[in-house]
C-alpha positions in Angstrom: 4.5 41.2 41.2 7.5 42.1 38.4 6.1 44.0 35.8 5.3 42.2 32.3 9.1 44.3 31.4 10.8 42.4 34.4 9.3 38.9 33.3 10.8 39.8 29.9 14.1 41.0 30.0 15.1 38.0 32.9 15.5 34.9 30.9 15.5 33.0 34.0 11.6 33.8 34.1 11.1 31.6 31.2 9.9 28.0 32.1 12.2 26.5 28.6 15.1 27.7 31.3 13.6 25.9 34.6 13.2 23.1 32.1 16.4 22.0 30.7 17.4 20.3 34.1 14.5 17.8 32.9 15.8 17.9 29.2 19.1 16.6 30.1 17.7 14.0 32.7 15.5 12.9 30.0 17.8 12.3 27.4 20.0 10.1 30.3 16.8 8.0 30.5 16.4 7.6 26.6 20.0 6.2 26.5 19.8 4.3 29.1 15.9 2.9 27.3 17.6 2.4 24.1 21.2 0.6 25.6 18.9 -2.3 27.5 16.3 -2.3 24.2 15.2 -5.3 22.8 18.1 -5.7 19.3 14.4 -5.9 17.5 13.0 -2.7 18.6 13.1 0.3 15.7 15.2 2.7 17.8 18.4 3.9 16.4 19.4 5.4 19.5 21.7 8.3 18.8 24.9 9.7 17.0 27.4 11.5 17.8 27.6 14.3 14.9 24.3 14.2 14.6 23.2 14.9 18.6 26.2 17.9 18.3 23.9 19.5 15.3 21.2 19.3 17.6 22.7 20.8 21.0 24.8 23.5 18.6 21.4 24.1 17.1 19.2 24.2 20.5 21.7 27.1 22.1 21.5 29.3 19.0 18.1 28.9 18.7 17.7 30.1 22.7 20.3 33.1 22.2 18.5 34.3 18.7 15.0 34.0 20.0 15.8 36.1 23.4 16.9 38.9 20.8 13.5 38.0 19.0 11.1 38.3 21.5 12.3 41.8 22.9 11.9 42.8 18.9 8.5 41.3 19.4 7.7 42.5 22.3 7.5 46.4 21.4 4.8 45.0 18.3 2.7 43.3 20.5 2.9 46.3 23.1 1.0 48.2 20.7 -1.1 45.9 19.5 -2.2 45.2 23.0 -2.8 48.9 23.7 -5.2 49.7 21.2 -7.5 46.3 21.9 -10.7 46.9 22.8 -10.3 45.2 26.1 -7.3 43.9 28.2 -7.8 40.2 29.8 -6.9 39.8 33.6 -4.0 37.5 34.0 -4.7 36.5 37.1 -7.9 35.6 36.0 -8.0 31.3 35.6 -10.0 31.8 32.4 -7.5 33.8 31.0 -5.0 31.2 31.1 -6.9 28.5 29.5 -8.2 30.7 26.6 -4.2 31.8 25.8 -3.1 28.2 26.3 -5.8 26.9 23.8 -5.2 29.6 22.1 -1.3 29.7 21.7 -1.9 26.1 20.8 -4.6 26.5 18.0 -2.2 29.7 16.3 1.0 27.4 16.9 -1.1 24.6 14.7 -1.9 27.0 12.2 1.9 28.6 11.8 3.2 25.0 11.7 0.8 24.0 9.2 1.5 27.1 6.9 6.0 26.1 7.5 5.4 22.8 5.7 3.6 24.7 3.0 4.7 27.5 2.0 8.5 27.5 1.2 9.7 30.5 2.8 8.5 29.4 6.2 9.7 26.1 5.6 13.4 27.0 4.9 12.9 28.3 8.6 11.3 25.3 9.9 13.1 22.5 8.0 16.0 21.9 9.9 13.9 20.7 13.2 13.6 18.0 9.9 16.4 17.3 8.9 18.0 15.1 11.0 17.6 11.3 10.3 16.9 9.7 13.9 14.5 10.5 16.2 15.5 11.2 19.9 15.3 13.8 23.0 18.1 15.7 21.3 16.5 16.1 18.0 13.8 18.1 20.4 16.4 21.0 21.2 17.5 21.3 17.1 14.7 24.4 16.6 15.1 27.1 14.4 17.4 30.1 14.5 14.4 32.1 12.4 11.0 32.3 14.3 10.0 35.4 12.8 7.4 34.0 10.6 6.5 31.9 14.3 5.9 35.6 16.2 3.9 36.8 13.7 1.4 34.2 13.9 1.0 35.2 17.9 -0.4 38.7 16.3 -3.8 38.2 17.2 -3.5 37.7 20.7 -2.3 41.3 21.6 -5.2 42.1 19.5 -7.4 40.3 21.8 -5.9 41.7 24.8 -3.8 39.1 25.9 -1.1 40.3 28.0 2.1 40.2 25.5 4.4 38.8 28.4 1.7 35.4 28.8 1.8 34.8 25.0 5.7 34.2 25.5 5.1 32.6 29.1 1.8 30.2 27.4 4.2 29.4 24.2 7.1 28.0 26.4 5.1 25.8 28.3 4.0 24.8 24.9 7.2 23.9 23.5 8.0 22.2 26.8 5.7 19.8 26.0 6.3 19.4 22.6 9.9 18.0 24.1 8.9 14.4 25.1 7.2 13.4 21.9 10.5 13.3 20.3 11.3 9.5 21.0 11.0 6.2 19.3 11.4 4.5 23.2 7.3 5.0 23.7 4.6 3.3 22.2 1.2 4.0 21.6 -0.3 5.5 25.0 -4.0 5.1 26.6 -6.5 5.5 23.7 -8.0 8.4 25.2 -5.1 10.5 25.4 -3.9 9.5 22.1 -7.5 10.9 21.2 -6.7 14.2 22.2 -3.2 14.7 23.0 0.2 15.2 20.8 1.9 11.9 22.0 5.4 10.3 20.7 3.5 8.0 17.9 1.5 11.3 16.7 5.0 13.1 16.5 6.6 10.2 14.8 4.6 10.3 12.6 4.8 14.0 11.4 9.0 13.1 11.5 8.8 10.5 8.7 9.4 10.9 5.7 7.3 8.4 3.9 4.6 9.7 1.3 1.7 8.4 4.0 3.2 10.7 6.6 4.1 13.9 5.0 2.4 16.9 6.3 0.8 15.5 8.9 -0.2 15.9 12.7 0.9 19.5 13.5 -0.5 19.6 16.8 1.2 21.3 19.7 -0.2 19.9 22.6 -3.6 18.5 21.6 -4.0 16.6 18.5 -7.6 17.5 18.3 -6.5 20.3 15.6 -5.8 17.5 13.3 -8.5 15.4 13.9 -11.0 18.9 12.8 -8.7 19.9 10.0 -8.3 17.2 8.4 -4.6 16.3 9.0 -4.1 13.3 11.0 -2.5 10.2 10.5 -1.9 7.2 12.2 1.4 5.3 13.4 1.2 2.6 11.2 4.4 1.7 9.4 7.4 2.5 10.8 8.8 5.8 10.5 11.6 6.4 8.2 12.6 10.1 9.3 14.6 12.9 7.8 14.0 15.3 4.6 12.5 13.7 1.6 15.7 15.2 0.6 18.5 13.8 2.6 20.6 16.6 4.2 24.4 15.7 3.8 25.9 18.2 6.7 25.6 18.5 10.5 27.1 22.2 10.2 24.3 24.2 12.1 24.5 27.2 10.1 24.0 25.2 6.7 21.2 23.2 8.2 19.8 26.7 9.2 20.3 28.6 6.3 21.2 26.3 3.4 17.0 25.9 2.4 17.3 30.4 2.2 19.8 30.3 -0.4 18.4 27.6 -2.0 15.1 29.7 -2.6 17.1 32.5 -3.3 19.4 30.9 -6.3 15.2 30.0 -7.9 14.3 32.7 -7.5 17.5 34.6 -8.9 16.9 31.9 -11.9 13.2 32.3 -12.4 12.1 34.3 -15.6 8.8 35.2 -14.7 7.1 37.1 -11.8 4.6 34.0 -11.4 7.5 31.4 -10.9 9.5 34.2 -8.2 6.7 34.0 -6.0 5.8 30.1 -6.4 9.8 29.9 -5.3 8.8 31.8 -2.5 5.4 31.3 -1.5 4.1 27.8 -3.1 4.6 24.5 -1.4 8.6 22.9 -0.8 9.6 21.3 -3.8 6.9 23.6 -6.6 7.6 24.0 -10.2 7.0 26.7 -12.2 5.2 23.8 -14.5 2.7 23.4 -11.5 -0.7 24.9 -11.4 
């Protein structure tokens, strides 16, 4: 078996690679869904610019995050070697309590990026684009710092630092097909417990009803406990409550930072720097 360094340092071991294959043959489908559509049906289908942000966006985001995880890697090394005990990977068990796990700590980051500010100016440009398709899947983040120190407590726990990665890219290959307006509403069960496109449409809209809403990963369950779901009811409008005016990656990837950065240049007090920083998207120094 390659060691856990092997696994690491070949990018063809993660499953996001295996995957794209599927990506692209998915988005073919969604176009080819969308061109014999009903004229009646919600789905804007695609643009141009705007699917160009989203590829430019999806291969920074895979060369950044390979530089990432190696950064990561040596922190959860020795997080992992002082844990108390050290889970067997080959154990079944194992993999269902980092999967659930993985997914339960991904819930909790994503929650925590649409409320505080400075892990939102990282996660706000998966947001900012105004339709809803396959592409808009691959437009991640070029800053998942905030993301890899949420997966802290898994060394901790003596999860093996090379399955957090593995565990969190199956993760995020599932997350991919929820990103479509071409499905409706699935079987009531598996709306019940799983992320599904309606769930995810939902948490893309930008309507007062939707905002900060169903965070959920792979199950949806989260929300339901926590008190964060919402159901598909009105059509989504998506995008930023703030409309973005730009498909340039590296202003849809950085423009939120130097927006927090010119408040908190401009603040007066100590109490308003951190609110810039660390209170919800949109605080006032007027806010309590």
């Amino acid at each position: 078996m390659d060691s856990p360094w092997a696994i690491m340092s070949d990018p063809t071991h993660d499953p996001v690679v295996f995957a794209l294959p599927f990506f692209a043959l998915f988005i073919g489908l969604e176009l080819l869904a969308i061109k014999y559509l009903d004229d009646e049906a919600p789905a804007k289908g695609y643009s141009k610019p705007d699917t160009a942000s989203n590829l430019a966006s999806g291969v920074g985001s895979v060369v950044i995050n390979l530089g990432a995880r190696f950064a990561a890697l040596f922190l959860y090394f020795a997080l992992w070697s002082i844990a108390p005990w050290h889970l067997d990977a080959s154990n079944p068990w194992t993999w269902v309590f980092t999967l659930l796990a993985v997914d339960l700590l991904w819930y909790a980051y994503h929650r925590a990026s649409h409320r505080i500010r400075i892990l939102w100016a990282a996660h706000q440009a998966h947001h900012s684009s105004v339709y809803f398709n396959y592409s808009v899947a691959l437009r991640q983040k070029w800053n998942p710092w905030g993301e890899l120190l949420f997966w802290t407590p898994l060394p901790l726990l003596g999860v093996p630092p090379w399955m957090i990665f593995f565990a969190f890219s199956l993760n995020l290959i599932y997350q991919f097909w929820v990103h479509t307006e071409t499905i409706p509403k699935l079987w009531a069960p598996f709306e019940f417990v799983f992320n599904t496109p309606s769930h995810h449409r939902v948490h893309h809209a930008s309507q007062k009803q939707y905002l900060d809403r169903n965070y959920g990963g792979i199950l949806i369950i989260w929300d339901r406990l926590f008190g964060t779901y919402a159901e598909e009811q009105d059509i989504p409008i998506y995008g930023l409550t703030v409309p973005v005016t730009t498909h340039n990656p590296f202003r849809l990837q950085y423009g939120e930072f130097l927006a927090a950065i010119r408040d908190v240049r401009n603040a007066t007090t100590w109490r308003a720097r951190a609110g810039h920083l660390f209170g919800p998207p949109g605080w006032k120094p007027d806010q309590t």
